[in-house]
C-alpha positions in Angstrom: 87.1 79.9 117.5 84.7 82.4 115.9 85.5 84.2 112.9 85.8 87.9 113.2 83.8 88.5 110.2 80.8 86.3 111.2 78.4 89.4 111.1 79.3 90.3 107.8 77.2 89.6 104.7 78.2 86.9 102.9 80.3 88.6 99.5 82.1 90.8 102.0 83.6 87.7 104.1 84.6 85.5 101.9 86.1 88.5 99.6 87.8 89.5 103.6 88.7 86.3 104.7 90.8 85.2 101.6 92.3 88.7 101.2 93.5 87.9 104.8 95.1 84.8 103.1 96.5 86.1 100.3 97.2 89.7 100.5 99.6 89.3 104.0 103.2 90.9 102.2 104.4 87.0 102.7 102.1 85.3 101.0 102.1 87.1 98.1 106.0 86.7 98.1 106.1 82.8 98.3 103.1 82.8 95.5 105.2 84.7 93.4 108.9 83.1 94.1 106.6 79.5 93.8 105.5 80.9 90.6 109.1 80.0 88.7 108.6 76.6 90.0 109.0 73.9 92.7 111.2 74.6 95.5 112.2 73.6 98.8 112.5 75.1 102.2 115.5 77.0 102.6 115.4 78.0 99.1 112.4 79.8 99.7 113.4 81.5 102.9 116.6 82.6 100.9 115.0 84.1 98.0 112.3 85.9 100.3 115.0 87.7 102.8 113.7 88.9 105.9 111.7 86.3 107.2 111.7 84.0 109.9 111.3 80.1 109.6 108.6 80.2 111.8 106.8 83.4 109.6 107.6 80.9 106.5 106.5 77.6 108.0 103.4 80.0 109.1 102.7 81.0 105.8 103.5 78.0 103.7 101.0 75.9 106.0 98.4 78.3 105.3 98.7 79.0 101.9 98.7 74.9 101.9 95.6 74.2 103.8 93.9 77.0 101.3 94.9 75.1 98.7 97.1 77.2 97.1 100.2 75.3 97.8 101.1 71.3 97.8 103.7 70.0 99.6 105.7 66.8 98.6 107.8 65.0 101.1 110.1 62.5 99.3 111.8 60.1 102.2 115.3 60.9 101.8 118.0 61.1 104.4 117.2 64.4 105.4 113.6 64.6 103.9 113.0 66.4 101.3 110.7 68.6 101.1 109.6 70.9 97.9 106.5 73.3 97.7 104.6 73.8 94.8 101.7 76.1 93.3 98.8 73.8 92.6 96.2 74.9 89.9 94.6 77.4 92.3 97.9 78.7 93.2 98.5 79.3 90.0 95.2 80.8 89.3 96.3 83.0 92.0 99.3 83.7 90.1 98.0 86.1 87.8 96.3 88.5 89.9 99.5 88.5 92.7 101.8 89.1 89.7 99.9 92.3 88.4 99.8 93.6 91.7 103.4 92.9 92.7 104.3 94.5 88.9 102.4 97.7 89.8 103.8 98.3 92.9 107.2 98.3 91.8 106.2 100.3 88.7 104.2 103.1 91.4 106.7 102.7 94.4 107.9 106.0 93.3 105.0 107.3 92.8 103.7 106.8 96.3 106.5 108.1 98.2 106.3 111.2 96.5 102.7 111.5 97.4 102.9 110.5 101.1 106.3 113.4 101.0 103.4 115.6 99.3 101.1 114.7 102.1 103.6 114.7 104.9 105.1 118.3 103.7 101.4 119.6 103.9 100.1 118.0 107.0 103.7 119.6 109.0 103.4 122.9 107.1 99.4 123.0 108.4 100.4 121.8 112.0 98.5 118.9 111.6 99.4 115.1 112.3 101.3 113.6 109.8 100.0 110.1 107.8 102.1 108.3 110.7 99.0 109.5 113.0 96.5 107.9 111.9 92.9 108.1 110.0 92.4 110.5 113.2 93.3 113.9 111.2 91.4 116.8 111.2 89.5 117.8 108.0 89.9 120.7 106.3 86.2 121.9 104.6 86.7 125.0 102.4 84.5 127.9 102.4 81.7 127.9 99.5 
């Protein structure tokens, strides 16, 4: 299959191609959770909330094949299975961390900006930000 991003320069797809690893709203989630320690499965898929096994299994299998993730199988009756961050996981750590940390800290901030936004673009008959990048721009007069 051929990437997407095979015209790009060089910086600009390998900075696009893990960004499309790592900054998918799930992926940043299990680095995080992973970040307290191992854990298996269904503890994982508890703690996360919202996601599907498949979306999980999905994201766990990349995030491993990346090498941000090992998992251990220990031969059990069931198997156990536990998920860890490896050194580039936790490398990852730091960076996912600060981001998750200010976006809980500017949540607020943001949905008063898009109400800001919203209020103007409805009171200027314009599309709202649900339209799109398509709105009109206003140029003021020199």
């Amino acid at each position: 299959m051929k990437s997407r991003n095979a015209n790009l320069p060089s910086d600009c797809r390998a900075v696009s191609e893990i960004l499309s690893r790592v900054g998918d709203k799930w992926s940043v989630l299990v680095v995080k959770l992973l970040g307290d320690g191992s854990m298996r499965f269904n503890e994982l898929r508890h703690r996360i909330g919202g996601i599907s096994q498949k979306m999980l299994t999905t994201t766990l299998r990349g995030l491993e094949r990346d090498g941000f993730v090992t998992r251990t199988v220990t031969p059990t009756i069931p198997p156990r299975v536990d998920y860890e961050l490896t050194e580039l996981g936790c490398d990852l750590l730091v960076p996912v961390k600060a981001l998750a940390n200010w976006a809980l800290r500017n949540e607020p901030n943001v949905q008063k900006a898009r109400e800001r936004f919203d209020r103007t673009a409805a009171r200027d008959g314009g599309p709202s930000a649900q339209a799109g990048p398509t709105r009109p721009v206003r140029i003021a007069a020199q």
